[in-house]
mmCIF file as gemmi writes it, N, C-alpha and C atoms, coordinates in Angstrom:
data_model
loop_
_atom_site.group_PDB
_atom_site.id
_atom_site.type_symbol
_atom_site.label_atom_id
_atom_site.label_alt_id
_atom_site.label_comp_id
_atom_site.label_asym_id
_atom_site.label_entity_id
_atom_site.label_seq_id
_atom_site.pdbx_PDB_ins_code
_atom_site.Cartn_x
_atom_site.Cartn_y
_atom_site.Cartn_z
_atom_site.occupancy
_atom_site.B_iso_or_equiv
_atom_site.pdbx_formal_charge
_atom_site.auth_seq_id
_atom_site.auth_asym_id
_atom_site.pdbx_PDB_model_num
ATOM 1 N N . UNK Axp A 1 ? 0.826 -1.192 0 1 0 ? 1 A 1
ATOM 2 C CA . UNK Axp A 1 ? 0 0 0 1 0 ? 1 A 1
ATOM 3 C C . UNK Axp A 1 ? 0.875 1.263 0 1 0 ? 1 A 1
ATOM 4 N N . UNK Axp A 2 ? 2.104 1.482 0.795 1 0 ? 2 A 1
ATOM 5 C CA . UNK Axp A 2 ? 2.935 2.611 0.568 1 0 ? 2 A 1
ATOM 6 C C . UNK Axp A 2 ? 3.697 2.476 -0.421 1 0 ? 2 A 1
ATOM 7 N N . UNK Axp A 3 ? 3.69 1.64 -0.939 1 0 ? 3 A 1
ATOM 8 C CA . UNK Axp A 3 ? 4.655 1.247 -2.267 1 0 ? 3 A 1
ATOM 9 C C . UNK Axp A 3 ? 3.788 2.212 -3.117 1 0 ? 3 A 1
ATOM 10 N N . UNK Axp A 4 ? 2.427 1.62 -3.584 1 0 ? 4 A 1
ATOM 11 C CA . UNK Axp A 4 ? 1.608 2.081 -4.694 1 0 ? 4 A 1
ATOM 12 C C . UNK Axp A 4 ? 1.014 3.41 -4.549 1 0 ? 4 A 1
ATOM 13 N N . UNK Axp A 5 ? 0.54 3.64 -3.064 1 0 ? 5 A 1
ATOM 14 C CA . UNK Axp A 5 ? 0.217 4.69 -2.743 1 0 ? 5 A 1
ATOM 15 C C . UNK Axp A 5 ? 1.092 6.093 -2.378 1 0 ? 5 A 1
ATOM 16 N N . UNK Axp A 6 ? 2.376 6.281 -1.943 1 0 ? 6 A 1
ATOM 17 C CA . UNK Axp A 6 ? 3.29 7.163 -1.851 1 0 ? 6 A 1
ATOM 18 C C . UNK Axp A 6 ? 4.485 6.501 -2.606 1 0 ? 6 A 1
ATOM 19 N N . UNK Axp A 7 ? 4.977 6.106 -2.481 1 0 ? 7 A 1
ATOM 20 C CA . UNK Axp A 7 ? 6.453 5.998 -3.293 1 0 ? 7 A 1
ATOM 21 C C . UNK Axp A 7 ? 6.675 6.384 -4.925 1 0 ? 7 A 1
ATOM 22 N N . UNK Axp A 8 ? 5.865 5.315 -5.556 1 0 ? 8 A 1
ATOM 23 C CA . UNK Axp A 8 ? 5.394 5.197 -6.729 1 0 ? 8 A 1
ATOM 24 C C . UNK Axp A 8 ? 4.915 6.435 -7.523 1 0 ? 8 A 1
ATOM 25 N N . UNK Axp A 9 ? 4.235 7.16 -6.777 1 0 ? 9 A 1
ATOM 26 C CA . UNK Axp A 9 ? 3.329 8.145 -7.265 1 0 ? 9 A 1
ATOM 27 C C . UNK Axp A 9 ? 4.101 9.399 -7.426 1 0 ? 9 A 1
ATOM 28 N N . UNK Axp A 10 ? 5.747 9.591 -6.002 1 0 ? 10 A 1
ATOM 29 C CA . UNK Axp A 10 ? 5.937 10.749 -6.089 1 0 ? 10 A 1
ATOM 30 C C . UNK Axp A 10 ? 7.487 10.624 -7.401 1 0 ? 10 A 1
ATOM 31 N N . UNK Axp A 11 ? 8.557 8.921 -7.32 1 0 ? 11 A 1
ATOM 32 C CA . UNK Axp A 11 ? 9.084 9.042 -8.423 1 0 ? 11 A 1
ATOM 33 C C . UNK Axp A 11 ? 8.779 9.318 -9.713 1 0 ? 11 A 1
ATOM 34 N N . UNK Axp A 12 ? 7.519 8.817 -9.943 1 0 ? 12 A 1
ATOM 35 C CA . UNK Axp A 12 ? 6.399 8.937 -10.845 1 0 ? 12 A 1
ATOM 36 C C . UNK Axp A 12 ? 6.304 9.591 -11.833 1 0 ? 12 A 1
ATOM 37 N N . UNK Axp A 13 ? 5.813 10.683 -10.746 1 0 ? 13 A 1
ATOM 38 C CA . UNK Axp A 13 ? 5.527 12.371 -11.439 1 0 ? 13 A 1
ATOM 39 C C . UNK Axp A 13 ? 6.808 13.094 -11.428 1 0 ? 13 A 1
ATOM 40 N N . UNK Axp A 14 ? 7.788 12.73 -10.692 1 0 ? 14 A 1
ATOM 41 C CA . UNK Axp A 14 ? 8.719 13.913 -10.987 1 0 ? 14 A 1
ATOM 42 C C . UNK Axp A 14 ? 9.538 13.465 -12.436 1 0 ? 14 A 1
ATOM 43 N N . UNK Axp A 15 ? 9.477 12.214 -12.833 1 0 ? 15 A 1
ATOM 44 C CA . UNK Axp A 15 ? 9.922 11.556 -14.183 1 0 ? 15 A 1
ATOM 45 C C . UNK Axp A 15 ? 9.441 11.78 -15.109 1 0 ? 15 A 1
ATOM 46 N N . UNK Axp A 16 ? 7.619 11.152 -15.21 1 0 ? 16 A 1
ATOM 47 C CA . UNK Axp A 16 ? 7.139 11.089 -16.299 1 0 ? 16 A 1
ATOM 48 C C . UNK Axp A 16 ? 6.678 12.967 -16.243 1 0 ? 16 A 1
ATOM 49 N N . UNK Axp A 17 ? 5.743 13.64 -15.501 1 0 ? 17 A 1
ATOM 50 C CA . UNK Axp A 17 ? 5.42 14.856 -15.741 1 0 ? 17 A 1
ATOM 51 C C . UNK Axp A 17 ? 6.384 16.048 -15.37 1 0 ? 17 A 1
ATOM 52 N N . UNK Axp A 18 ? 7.64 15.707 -14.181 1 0 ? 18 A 1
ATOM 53 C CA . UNK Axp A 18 ? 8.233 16.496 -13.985 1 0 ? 18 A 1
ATOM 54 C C . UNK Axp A 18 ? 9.384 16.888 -14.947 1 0 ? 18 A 1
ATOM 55 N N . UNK Axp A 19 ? 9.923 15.554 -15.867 1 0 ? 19 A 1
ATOM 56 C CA . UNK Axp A 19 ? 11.428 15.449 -17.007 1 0 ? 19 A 1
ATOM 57 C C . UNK Axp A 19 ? 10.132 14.843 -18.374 1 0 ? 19 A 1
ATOM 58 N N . UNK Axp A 20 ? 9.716 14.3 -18.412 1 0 ? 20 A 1
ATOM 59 C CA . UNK Axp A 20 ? 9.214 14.046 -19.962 1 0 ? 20 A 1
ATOM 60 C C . UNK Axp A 20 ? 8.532 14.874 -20.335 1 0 ? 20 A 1
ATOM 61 N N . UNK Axp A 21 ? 6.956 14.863 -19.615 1 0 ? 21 A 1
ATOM 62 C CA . UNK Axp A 21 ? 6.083 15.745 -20.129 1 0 ? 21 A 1
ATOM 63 C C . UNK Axp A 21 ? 6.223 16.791 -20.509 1 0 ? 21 A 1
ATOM 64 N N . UNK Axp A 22 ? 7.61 17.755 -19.526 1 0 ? 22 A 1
ATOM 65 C CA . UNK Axp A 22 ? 7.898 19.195 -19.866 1 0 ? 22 A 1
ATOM 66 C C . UNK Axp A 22 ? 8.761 19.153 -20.987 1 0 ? 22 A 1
ATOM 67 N N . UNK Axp A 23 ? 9.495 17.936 -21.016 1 0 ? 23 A 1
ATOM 68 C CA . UNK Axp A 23 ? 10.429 17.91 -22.47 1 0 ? 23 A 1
ATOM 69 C C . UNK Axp A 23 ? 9.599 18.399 -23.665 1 0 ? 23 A 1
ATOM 70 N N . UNK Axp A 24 ? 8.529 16.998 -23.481 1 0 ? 24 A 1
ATOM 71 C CA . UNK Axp A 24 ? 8.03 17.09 -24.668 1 0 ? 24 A 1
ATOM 72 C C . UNK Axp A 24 ? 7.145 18.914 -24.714 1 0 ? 24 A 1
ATOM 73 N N . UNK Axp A 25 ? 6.05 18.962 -23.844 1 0 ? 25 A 1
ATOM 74 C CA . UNK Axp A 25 ? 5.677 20.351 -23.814 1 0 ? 25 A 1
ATOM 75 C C . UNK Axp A 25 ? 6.085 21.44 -24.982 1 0 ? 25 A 1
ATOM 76 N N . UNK Axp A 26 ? 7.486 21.123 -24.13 1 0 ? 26 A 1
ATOM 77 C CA . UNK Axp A 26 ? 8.173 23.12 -24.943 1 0 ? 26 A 1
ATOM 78 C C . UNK Axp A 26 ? 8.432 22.58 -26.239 1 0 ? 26 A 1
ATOM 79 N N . UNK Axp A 27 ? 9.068 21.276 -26.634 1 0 ? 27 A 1
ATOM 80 C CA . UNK Axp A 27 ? 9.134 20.721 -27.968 1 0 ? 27 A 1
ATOM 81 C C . UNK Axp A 27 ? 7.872 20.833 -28.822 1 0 ? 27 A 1
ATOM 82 N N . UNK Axp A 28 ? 7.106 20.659 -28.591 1 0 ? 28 A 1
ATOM 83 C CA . UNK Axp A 28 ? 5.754 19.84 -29.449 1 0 ? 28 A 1
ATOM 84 C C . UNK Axp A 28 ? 4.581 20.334 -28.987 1 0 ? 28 A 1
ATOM 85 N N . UNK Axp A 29 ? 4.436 21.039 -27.809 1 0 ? 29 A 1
ATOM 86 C CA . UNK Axp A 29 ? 3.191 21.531 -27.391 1 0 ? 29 A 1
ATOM 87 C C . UNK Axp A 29 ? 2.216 20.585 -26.457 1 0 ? 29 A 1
ATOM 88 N N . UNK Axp A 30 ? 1.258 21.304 -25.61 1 0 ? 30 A 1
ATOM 89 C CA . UNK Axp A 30 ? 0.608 20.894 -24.686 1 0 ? 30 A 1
ATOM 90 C C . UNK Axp A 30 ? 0.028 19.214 -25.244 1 0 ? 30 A 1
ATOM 91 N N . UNK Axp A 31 ? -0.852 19.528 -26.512 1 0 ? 31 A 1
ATOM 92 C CA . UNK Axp A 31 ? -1.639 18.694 -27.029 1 0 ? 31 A 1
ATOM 93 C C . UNK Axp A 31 ? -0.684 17.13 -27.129 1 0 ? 31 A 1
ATOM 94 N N . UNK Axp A 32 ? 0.274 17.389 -27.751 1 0 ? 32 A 1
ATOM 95 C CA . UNK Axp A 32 ? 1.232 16.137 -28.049 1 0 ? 32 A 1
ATOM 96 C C . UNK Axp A 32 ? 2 15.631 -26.687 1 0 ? 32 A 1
ATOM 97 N N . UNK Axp A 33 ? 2.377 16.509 -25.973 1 0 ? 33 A 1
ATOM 98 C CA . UNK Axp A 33 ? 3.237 15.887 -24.549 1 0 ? 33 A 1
ATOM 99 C C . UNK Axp A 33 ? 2.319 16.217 -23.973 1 0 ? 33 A 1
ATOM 100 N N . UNK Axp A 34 ? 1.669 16.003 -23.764 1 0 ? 34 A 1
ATOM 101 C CA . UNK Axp A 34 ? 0.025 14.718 -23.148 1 0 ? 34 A 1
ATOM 102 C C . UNK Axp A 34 ? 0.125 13.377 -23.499 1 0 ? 34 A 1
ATOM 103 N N . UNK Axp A 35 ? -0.4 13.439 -24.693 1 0 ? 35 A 1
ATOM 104 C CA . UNK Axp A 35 ? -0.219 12.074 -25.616 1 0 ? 35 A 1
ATOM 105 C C . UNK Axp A 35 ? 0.508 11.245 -25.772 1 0 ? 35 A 1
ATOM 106 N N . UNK Axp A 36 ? 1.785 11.918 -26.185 1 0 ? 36 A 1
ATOM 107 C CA . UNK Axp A 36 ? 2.976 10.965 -26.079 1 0 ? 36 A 1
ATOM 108 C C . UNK Axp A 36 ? 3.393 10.691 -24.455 1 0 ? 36 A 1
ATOM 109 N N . UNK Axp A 37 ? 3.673 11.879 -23.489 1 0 ? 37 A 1
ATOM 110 C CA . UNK Axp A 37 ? 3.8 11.28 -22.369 1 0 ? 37 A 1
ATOM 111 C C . UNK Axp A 37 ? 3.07 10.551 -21.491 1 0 ? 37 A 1
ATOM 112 N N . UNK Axp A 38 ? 1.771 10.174 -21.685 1 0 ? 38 A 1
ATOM 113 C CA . UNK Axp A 38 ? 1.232 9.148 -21.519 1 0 ? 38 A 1
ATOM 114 C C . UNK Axp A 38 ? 1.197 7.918 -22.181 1 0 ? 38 A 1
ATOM 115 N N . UNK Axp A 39 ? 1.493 7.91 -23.495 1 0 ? 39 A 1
ATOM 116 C CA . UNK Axp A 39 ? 1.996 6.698 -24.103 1 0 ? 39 A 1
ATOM 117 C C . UNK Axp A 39 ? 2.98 6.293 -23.721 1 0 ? 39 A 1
ATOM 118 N N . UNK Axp A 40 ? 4.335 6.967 -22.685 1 0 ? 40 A 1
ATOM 119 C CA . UNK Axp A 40 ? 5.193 6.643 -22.415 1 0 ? 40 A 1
ATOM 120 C C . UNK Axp A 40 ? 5.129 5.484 -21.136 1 0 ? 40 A 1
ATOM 121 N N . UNK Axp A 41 ? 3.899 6.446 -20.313 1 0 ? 41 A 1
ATOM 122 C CA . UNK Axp A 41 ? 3.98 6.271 -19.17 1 0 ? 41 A 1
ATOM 123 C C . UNK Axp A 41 ? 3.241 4.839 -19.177 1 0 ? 41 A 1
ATOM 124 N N . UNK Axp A 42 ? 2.386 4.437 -20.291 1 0 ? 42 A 1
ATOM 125 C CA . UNK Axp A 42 ? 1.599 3.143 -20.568 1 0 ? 42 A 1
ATOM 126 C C . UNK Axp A 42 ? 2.528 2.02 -20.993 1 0 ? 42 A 1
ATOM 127 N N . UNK Axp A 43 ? 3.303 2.563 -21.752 1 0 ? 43 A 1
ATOM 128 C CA . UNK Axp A 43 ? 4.734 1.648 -22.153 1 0 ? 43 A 1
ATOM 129 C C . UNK Axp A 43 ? 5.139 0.614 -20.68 1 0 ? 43 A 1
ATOM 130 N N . UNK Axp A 44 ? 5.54 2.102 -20.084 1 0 ? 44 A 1
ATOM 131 C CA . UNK Axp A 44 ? 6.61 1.548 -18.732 1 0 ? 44 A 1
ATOM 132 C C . UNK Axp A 44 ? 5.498 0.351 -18.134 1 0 ? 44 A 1
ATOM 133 N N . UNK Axp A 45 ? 4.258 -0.176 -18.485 1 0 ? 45 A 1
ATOM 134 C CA . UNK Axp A 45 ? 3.241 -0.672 -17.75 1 0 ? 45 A 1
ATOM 135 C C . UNK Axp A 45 ? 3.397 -1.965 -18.21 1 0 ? 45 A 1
ATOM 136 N N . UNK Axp A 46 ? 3.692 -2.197 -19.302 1 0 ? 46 A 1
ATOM 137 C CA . UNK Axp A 46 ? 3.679 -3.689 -20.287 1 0 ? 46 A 1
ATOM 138 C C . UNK Axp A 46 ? 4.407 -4.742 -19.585 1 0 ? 46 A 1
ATOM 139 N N . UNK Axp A 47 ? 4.183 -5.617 -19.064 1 0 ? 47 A 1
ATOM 140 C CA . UNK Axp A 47 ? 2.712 -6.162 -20.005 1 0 ? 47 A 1
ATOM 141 C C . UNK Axp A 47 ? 1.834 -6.334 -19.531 1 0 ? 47 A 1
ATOM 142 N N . UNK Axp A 48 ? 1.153 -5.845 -18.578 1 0 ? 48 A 1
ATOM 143 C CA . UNK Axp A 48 ? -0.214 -5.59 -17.887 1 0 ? 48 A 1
ATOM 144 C C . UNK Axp A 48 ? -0.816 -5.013 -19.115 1 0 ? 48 A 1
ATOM 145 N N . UNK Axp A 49 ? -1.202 -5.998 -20.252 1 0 ? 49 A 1
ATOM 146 C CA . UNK Axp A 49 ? -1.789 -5.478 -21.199 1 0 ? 49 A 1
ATOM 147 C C . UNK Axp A 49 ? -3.299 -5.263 -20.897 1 0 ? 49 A 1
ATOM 148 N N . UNK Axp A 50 ? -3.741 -5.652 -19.716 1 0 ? 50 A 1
ATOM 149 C CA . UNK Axp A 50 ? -5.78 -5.356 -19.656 1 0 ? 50 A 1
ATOM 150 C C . UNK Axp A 50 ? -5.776 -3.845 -18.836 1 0 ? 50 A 1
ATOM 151 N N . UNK Axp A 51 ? -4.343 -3.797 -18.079 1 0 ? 51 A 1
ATOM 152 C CA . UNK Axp A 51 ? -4.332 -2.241 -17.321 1 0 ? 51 A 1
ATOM 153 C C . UNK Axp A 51 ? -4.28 -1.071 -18.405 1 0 ? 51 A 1
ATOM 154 N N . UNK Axp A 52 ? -3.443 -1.341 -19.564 1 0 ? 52 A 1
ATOM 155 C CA . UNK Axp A 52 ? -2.826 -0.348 -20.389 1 0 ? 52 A 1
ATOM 156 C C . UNK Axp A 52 ? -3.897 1.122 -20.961 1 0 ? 52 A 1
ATOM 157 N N . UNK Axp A 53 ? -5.194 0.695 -21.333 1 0 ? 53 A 1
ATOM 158 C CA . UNK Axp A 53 ? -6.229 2.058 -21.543 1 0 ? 53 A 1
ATOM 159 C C . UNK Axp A 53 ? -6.23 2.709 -20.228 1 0 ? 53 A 1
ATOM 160 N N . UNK Axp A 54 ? -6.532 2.154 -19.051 1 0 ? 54 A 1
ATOM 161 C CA . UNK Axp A 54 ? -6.343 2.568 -17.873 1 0 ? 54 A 1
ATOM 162 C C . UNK Axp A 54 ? -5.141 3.561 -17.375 1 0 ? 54 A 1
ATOM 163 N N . UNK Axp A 55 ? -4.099 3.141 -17.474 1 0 ? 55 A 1
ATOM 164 C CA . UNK Axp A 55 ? -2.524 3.443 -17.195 1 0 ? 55 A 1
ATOM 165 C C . UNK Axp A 55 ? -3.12 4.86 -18.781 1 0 ? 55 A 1
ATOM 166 N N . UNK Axp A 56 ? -3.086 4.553 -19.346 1 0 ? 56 A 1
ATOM 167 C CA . UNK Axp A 56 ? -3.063 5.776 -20.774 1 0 ? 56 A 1
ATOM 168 C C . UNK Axp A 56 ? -3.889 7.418 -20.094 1 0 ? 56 A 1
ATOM 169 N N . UNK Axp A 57 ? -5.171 6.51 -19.55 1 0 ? 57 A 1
ATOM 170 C CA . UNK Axp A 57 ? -6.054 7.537 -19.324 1 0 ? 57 A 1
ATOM 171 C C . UNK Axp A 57 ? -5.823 8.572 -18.637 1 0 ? 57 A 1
ATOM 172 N N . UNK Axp A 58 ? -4.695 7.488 -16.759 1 0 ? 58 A 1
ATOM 173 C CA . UNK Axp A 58 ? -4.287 8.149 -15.562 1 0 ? 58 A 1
ATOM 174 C C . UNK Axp A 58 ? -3.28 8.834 -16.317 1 0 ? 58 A 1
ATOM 175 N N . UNK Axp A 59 ? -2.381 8.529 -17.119 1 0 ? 59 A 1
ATOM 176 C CA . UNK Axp A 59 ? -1.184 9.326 -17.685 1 0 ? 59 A 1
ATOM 177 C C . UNK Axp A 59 ? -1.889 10.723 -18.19 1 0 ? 59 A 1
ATOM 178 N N . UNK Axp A 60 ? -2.696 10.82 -18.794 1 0 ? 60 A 1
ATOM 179 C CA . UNK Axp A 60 ? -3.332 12.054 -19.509 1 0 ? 60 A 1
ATOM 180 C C . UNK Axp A 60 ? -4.009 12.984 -18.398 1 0 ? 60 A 1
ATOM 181 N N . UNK Axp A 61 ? -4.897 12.056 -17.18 1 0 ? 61 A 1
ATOM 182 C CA . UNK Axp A 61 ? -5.019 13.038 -15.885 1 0 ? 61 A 1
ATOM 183 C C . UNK Axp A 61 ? -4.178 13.775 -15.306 1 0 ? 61 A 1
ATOM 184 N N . UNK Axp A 62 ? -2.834 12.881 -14.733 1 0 ? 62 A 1
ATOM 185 C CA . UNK Axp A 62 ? -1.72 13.65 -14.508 1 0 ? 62 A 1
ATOM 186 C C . UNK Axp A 62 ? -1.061 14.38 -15.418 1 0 ? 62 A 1
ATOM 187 N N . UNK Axp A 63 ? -1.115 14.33 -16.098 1 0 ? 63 A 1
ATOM 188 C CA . UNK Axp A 63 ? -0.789 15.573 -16.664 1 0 ? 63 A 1
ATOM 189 C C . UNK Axp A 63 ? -1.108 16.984 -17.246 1 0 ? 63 A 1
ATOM 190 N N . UNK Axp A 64 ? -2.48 16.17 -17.118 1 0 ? 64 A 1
ATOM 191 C CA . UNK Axp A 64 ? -3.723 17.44 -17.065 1 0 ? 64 A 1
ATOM 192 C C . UNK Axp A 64 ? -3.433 18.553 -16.097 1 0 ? 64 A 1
ATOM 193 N N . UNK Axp A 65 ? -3.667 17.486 -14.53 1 0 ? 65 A 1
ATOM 194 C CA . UNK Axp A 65 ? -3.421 17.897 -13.749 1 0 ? 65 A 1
ATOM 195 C C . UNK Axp A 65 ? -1.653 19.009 -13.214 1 0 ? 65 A 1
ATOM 196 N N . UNK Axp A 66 ? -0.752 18.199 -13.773 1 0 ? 66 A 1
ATOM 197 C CA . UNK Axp A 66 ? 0.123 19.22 -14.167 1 0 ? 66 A 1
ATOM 198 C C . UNK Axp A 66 ? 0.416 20.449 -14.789 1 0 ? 66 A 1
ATOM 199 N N . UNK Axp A 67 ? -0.475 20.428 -15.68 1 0 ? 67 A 1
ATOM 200 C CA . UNK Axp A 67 ? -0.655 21.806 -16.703 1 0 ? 67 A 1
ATOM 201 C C . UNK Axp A 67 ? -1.432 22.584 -16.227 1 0 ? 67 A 1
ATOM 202 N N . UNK Axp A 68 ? -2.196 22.512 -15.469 1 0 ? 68 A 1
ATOM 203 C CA . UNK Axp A 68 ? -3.258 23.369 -14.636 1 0 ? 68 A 1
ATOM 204 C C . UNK Axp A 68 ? -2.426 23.766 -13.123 1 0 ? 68 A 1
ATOM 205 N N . UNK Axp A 69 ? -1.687 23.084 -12.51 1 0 ? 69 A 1
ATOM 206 C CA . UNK Axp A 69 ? -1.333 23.577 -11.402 1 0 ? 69 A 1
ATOM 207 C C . UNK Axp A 69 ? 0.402 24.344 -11.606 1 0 ? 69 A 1
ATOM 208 N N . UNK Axp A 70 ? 0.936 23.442 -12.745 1 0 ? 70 A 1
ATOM 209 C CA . UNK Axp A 70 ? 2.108 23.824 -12.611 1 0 ? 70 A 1
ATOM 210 C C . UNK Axp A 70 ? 3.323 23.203 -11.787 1 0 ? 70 A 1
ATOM 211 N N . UNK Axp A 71 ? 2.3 22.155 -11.044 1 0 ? 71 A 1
ATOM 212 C CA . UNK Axp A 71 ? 3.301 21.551 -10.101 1 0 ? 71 A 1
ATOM 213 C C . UNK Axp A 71 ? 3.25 20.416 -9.977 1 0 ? 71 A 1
ATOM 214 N N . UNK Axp A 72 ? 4.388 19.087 -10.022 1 0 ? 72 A 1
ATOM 215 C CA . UNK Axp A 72 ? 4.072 17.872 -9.812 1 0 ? 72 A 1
ATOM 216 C C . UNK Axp A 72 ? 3.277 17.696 -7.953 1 0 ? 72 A 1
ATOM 217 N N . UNK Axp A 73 ? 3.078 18.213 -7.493 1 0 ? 73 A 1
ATOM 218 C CA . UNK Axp A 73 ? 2.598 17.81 -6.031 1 0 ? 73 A 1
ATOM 219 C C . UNK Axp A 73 ? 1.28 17.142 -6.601 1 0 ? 73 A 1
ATOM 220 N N . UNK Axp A 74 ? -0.08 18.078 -6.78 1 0 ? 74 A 1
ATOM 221 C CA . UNK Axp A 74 ? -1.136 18.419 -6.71 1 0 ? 74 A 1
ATOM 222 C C . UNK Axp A 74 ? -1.248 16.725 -7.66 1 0 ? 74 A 1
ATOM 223 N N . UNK Axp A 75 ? -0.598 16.248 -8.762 1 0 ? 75 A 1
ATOM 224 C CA . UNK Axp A 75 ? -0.293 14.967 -9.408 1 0 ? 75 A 1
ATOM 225 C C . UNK Axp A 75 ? -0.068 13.918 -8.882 1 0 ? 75 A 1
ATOM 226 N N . UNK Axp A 76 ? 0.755 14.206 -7.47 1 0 ? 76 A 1
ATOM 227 C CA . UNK Axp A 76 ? 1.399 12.681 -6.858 1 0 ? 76 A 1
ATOM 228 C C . UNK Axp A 76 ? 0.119 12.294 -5.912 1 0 ? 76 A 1
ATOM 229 N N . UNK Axp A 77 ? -0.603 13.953 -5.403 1 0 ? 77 A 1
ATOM 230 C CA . UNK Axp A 77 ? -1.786 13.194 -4.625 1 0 ? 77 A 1
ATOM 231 C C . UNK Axp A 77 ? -2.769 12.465 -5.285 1 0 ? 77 A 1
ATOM 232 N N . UNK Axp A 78 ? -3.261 12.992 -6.794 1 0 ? 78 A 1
ATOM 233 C CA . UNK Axp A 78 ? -4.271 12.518 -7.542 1 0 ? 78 A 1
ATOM 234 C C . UNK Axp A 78 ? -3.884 10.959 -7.932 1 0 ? 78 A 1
ATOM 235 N N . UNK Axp A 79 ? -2.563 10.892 -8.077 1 0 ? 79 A 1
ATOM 236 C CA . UNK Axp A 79 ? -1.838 9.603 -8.491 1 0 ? 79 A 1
ATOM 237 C C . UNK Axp A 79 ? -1.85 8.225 -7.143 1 0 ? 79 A 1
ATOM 238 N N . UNK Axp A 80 ? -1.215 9.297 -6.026 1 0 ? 80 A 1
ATOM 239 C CA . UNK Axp A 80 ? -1.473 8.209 -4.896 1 0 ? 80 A 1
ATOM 240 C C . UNK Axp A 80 ? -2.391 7.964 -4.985 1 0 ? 80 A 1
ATOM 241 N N . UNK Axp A 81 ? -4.292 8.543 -4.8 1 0 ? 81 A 1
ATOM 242 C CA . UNK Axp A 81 ? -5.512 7.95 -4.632 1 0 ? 81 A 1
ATOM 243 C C . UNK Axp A 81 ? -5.959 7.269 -5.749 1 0 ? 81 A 1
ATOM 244 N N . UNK Axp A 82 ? -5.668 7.314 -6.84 1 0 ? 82 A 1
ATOM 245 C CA . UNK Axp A 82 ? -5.918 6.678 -7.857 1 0 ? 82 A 1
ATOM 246 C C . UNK Axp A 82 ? -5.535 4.978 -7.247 1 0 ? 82 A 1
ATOM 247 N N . UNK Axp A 83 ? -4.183 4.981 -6.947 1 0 ? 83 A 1
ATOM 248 C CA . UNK Axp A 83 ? -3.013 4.006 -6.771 1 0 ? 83 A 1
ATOM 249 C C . UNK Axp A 83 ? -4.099 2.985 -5.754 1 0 ? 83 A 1
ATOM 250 N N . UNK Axp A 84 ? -4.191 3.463 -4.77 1 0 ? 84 A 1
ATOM 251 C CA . UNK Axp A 84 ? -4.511 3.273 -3.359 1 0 ? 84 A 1
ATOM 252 C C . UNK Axp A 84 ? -5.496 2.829 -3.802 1 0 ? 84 A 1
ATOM 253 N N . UNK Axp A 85 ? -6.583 3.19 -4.317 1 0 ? 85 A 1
ATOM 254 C CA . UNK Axp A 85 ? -8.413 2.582 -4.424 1 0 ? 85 A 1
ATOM 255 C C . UNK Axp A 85 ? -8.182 1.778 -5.284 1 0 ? 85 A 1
ATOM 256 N N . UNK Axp A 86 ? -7.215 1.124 -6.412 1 0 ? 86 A 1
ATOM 257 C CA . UNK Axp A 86 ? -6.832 0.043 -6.886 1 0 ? 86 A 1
ATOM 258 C C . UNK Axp A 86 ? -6.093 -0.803 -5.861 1 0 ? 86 A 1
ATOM 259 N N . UNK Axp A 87 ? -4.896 -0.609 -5.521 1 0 ? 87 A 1
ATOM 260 C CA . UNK Axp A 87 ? -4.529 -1.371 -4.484 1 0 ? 87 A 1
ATOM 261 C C . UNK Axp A 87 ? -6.177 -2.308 -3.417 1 0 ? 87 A 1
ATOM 262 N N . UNK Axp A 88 ? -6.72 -1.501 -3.122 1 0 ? 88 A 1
ATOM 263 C CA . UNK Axp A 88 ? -7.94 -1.639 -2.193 1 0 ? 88 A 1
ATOM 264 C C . UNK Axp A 88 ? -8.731 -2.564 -2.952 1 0 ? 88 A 1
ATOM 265 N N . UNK Axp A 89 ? -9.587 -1.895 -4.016 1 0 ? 89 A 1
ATOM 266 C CA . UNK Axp A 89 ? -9.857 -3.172 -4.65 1 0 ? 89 A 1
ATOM 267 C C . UNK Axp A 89 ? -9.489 -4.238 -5.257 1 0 ? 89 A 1
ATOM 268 N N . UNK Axp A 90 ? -8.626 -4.135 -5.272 1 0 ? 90 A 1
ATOM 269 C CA . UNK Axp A 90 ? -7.532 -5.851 -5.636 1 0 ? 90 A 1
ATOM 270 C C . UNK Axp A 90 ? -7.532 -6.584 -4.415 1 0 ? 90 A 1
ATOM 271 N N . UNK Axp A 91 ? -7.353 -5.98 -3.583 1 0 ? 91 A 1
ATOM 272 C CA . UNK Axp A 91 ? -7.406 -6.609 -2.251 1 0 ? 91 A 1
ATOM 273 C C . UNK Axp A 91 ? -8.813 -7.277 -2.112 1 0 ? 91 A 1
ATOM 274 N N . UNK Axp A 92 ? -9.257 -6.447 -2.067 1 0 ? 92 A 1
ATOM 275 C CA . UNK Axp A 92 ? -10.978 -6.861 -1.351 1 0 ? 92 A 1
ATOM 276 C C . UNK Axp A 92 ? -11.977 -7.156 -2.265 1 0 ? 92 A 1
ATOM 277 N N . UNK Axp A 93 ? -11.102 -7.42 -3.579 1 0 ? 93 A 1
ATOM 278 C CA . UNK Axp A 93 ? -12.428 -7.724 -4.485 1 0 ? 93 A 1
ATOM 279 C C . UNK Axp A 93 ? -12.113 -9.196 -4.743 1 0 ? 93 A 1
């Protein structure tokens, strides 16, 4: 649970939205480093191929969520609870 729920969430974002997403960003623009950095971030997921639309979608939240705040924080929390209520239901389902 602290694995998925804090750890995970804060290397996470400072990688994929804090060093890729902004790469891509100033390169290519908002629209594309979205896209691609969530395709990235779905990559790193394989082969949990039934998670992967899932993993695509959360990649495009966080980074939503990045572009609106400006800051990976406001990302690692949306990311931990995401994390966590999966963790939970895997457990208990």
């Amino acid at each position: 649970m602290i694995s998925a729920g804090v750890v995970s969430p804060v290397y996470e974002e400072i990688f994929y939205r804090g060093f890729i997403y902004r790469w891509l960003r100033v390169r290519l623009g908002m629209n594309w480093g979205i896209v691609i950095s969530s395709l990235i971030f779905t990559i790193a997921y394989f082969p949990t191929i039934n998670a992967m639309p899932v993993n695509f979608i959360n990649g495009v939240v966080f980074a939503w969520v990045y572009e609106k705040t400006g800051s990976v924080i406001p990302g690692m929390i949306v990311h931990g609870v995401f994390n966590t209520i999966a963790v939970l239901l895997t457990v208990t389902g």
